[in-house]
C-alpha positions as CSV (number, residue, x, y, z in Angstrom):
1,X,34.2,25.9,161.3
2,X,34.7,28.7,159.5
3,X,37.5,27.8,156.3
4,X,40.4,30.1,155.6
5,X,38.5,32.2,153.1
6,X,36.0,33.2,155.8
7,X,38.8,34.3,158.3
8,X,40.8,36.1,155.4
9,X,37.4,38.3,155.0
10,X,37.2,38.5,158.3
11,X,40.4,40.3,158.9
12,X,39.0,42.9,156.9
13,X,41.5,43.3,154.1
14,X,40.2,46.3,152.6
15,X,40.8,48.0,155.7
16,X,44.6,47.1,155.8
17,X,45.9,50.4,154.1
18,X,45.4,51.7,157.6
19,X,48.1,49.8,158.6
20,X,50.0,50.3,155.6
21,X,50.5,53.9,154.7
22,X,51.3,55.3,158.0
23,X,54.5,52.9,158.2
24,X,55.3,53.7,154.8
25,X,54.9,57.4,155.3
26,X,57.0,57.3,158.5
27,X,59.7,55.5,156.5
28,X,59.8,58.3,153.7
29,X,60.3,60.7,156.5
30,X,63.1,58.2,157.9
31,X,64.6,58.6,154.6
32,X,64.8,61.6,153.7
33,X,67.0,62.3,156.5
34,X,69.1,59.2,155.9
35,X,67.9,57.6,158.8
36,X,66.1,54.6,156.7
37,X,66.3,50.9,158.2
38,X,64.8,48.4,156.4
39,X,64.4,46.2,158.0
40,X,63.2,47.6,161.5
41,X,60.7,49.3,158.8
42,X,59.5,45.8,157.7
43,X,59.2,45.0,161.6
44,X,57.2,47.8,161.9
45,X,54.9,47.2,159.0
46,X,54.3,43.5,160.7
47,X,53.4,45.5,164.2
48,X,51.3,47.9,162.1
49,X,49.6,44.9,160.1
50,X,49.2,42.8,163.2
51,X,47.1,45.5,165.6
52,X,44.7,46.0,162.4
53,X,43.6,42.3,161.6
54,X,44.2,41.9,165.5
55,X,41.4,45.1,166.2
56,X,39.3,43.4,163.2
57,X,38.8,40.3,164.7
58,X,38.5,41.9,168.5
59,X,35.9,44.1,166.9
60,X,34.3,41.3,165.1
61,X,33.9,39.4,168.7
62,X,32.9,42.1,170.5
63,X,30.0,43.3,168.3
64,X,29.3,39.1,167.5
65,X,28.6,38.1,171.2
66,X,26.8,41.8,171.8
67,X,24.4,41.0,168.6
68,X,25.5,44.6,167.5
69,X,26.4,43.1,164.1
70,X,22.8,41.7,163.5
71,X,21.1,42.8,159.8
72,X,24.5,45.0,158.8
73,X,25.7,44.9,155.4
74,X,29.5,44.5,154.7
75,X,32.5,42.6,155.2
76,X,32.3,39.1,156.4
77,X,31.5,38.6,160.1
78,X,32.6,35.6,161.4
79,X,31.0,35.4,164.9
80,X,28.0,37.3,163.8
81,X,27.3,34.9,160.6
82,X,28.1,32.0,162.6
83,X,31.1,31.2,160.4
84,X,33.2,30.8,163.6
85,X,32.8,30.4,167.2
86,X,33.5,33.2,169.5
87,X,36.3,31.7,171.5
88,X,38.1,30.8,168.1
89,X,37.7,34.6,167.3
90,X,38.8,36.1,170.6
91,X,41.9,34.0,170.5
92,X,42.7,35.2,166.8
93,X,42.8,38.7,167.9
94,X,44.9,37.8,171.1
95,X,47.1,35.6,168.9
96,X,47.6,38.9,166.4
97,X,48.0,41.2,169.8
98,X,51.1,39.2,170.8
99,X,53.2,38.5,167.6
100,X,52.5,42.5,167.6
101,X,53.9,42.8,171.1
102,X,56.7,40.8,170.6
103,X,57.9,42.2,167.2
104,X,57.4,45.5,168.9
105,X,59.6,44.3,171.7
106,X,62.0,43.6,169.5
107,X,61.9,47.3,168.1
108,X,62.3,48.8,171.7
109,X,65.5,46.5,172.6
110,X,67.3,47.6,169.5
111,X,66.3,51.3,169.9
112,X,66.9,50.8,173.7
113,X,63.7,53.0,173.9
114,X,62.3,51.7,176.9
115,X,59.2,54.3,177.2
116,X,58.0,52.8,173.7
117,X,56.8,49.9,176.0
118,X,53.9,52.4,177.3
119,X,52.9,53.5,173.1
120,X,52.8,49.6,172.5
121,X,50.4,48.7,175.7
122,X,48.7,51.7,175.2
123,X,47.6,50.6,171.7
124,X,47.1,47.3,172.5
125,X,44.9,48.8,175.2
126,X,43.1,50.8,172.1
127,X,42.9,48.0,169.9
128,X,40.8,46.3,172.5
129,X,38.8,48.5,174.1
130,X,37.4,50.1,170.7
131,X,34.4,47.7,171.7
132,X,35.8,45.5,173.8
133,X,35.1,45.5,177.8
134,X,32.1,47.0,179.7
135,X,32.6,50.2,178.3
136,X,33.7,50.2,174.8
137,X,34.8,53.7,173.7
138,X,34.0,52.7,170.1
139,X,30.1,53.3,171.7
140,X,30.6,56.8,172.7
141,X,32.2,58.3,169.6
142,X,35.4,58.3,169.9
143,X,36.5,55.3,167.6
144,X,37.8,58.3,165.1
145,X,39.7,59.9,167.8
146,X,41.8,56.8,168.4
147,X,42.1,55.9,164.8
148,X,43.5,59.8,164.0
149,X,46.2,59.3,166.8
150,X,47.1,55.6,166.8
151,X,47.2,54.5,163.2
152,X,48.2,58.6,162.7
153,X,50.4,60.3,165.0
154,X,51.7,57.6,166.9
155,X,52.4,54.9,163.6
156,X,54.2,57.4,161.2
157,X,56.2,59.2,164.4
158,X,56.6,56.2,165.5
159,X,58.0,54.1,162.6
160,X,60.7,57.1,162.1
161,X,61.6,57.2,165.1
162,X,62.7,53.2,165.5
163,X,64.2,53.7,162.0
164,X,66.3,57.5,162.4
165,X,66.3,57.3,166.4
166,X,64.9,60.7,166.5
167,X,61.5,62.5,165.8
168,X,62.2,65.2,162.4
169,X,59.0,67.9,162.8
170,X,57.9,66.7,159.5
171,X,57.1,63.5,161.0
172,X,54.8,65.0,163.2
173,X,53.1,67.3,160.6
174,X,53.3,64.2,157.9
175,X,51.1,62.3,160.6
176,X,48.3,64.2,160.3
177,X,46.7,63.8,156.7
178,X,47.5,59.9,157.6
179,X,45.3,60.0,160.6
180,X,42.8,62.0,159.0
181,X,42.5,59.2,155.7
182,X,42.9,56.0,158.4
183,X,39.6,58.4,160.3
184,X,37.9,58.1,157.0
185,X,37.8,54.5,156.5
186,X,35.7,54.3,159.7
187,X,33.4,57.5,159.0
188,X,32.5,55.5,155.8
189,X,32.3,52.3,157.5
190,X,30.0,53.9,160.6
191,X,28.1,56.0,158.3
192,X,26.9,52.8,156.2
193,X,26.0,51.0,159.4
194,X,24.5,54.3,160.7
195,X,20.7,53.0,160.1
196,X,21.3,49.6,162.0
197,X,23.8,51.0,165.0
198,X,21.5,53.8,166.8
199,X,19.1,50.9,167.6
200,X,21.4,48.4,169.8
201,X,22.5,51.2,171.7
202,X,26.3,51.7,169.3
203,X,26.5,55.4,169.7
204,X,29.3,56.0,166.5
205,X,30.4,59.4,165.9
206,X,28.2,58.7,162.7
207,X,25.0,58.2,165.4
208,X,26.1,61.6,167.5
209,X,26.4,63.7,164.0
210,X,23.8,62.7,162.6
211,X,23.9,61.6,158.7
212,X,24.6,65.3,157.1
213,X,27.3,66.2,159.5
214,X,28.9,63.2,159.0
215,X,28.9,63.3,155.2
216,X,30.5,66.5,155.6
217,X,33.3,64.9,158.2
218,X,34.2,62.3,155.5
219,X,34.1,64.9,152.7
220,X,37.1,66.9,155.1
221,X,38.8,64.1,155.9
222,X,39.5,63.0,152.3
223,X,40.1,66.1,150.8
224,X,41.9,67.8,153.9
225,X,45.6,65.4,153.8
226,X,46.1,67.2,150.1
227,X,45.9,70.3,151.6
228,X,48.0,69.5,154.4
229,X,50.6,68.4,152.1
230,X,50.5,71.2,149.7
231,X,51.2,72.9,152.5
232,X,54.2,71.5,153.2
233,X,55.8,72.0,150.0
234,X,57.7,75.0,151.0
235,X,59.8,72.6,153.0
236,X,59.3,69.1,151.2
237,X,58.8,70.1,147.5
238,X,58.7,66.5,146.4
239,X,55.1,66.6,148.6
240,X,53.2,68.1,145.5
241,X,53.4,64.5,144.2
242,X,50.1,63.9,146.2
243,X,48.4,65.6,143.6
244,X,48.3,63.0,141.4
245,X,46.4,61.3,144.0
246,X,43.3,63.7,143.6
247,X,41.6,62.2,141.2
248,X,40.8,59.2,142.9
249,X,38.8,61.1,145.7
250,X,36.6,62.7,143.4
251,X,34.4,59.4,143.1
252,X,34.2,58.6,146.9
253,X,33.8,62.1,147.8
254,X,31.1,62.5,145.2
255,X,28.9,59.3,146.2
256,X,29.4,60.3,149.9
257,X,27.9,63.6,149.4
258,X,25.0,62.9,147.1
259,X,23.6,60.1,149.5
260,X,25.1,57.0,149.1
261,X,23.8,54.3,151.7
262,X,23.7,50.9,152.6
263,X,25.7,48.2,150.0
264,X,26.5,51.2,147.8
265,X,29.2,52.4,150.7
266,X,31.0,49.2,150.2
267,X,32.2,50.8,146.9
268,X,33.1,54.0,148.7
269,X,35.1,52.0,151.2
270,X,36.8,50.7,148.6
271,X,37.6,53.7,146.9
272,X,38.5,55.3,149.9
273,X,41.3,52.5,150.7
274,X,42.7,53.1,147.3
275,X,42.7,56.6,147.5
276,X,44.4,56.3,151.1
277,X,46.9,53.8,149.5
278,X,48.0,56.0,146.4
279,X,48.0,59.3,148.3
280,X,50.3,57.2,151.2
281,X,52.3,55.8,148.7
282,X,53.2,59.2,146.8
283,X,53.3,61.4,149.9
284,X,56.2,58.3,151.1
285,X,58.1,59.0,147.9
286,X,57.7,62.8,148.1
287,X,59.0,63.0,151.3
288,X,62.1,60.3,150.5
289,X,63.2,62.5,147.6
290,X,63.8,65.4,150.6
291,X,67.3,63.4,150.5
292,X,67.8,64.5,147.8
């Protein structure tokens, strides 16, 4: 039986500014049109939290019965060390997909935004399917796809919208450099497990680009969100605040690019998730201070 240290690593933790910064983002947004709720925000952090521990644990099942996670380094795998038995896992993600369904429920009544029951199923449905089922889309290179639009475009638009009841352009454009950060947790993660996942057939993005090309990928995806919102500085002055964020990519960024592999990328994920959490955290004030 695996003991509540084991499942904590399990969830992933490191991974949880994923969930994290595109609510927080969403909610500057919200804000700076005086459209903040707090606490529909905090309902739609627990939603946001939920699906990622929930997609942890559904991933950590998936690849644990499919022997995928065989020889990998990193985070603690629970069905794949043997910590915890695969049934107890697969009910752990199910029990995280429902209190996310129901607080999102909860979200749609108030809003009375009945067509945010298809966004909810539908990442549910993503959450899943990333290598869960016969066909796990997560093996044919699109687990950065999904990442970019559900824990990007759909989390910040989202989380303003069920706040300010309407969808501001900035939202939108605000979205992006979120998706692209949440896409480079899982480049770093796929490109560390590059060596071991070709083999048993898990055909990442990492796998398709090869190791160069997706060096390259994380290297954009890091440094592209702080020219996205320099960009939007025009309209959002308070956006130049990112800047201060730049200095923690220039380790990760470095590493990636001058070969890190294997147990040395568990420093980069790292980095990456405080980098991602900083650069959330000042692009949510920036965009607040638009109330301004």
């Amino acid at each position: 039986m695996a003991t509540p240290s084991q499942w904590i690593a399990g969830a992933r933790p490191r991974t949880l500014p994923a969930a994290v910064v595109p609510v927080a983002v969403g909610t500057g947004v919200a804000f700076g049109y005086d459209g903040a709720v707090w606490w529909r925000a905090l309902l739609a952090l627990f939603v946001a939290l939920a699906l990622q521990i929930g997609v942890n644990y559904a991933n950590d099942y998936s690849d644990g019965v499919r022997g995928t996670d065989e020889g990998r380094v990193g985070p603690m795998r629970l069905v794949g060390s043997g910590a915890a038995a695969p049934r107890e896992v697969l009910s752990a993600a199910f029990g995280c997909f429902l209190a996310a369904a129901v607080a999102g429920l909860v979200l749609v009544v108030v809003t009375g935004a009945w067509w945010l029951l298809l966004v909810g199923a539908l990442s549910i449905a993503a959450a899943w399917f990333y290598t869960g089922g016969s066909r796990p889309y997560g093996y044919r290179a699109l687990g950065e796809i999904s990442v970019f639009v559900f824990f990007g475009l759909v989390a910040v638009a989202g989380t303003t919208f069920v706040q300010a009841e309407a969808l501001p352009w900035v939202a939108v454009v605000a979205a992006v450099p979120v998706g692209l950060l949440a896409c480079a947790l899982l480049v770093v993660n796929n490109l560390r497990d590059l060596v071991t996942d070709g083999p048993v057939g898990k055909r990442t993005m990492a796998v398709v680009l090869g190791d160069s090309r997706t060096r390259t990928l994380y290297s954009v995806c890091l440094v592209l969100p702080l020219v996205i919102a320099l960009a939007l500085v025009p309209w959002q002055p308070f956006a130049a605040l990112t800047l201060l964020a730049a200095p923690l990519a220039v380790a990760p960024v470095r590493a990636v690019v001058q070969g890190a592999t294997g147990r040395a990328l568990i420093t980069t994920l790292q980095q990456t998730g405080r980098f991602q959490l900083v650069f959330g955290l000042l692009f949510t004030a920036g965009l607040a201070l638009h109330a301004l």
